[in-house]
C-alpha positions as CSV (number, residue, x, y, z in Angstrom):
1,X,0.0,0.0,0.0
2,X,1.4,3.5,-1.2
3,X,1.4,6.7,1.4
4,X,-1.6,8.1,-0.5
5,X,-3.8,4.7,-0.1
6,X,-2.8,4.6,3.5
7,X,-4.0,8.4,4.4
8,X,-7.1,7.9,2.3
9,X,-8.1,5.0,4.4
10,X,-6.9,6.6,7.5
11,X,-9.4,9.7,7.0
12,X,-12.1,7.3,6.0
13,X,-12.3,6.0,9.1
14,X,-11.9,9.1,10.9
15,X,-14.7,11.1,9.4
16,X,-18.3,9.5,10.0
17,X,-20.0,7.5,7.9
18,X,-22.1,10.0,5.8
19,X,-19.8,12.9,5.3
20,X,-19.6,15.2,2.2
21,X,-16.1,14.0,0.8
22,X,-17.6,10.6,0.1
23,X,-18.0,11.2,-3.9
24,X,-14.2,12.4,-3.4
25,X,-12.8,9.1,-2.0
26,X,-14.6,7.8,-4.3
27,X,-12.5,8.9,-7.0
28,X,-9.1,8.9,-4.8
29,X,-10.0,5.1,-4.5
30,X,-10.4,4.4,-8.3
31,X,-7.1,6.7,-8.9
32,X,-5.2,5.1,-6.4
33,X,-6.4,1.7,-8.1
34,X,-5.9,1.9,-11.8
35,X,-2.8,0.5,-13.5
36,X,-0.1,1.7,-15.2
37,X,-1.3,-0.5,-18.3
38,X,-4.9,0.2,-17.6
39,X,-7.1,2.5,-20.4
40,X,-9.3,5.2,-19.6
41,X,-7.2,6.8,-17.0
42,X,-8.0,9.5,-14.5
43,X,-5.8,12.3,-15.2
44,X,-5.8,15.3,-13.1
């Protein structure tokens, strides 16, 4: 597990269950996951 992956689960579990950043970890999740091979990339 990378830094990022390890902070990103680390504030999921400190904020509560229904906060507004949800939709954001959402995408930090799918970044975090995607390959260097993979298509359709996020890029920011």
């Amino acid at each position: 597990m990378t830094i990022a992956g390890r902070i990103v689960r680390e504030l999921q579990r400190k904020l509560p269950p229904h906060h507004c950043y949800n939709p954001q970890f959402m995408l930090y999740k799918r970044v975090l996951a995607q390959k260097k091979e993979d298509s359709n990339k996020i890029l920011f």
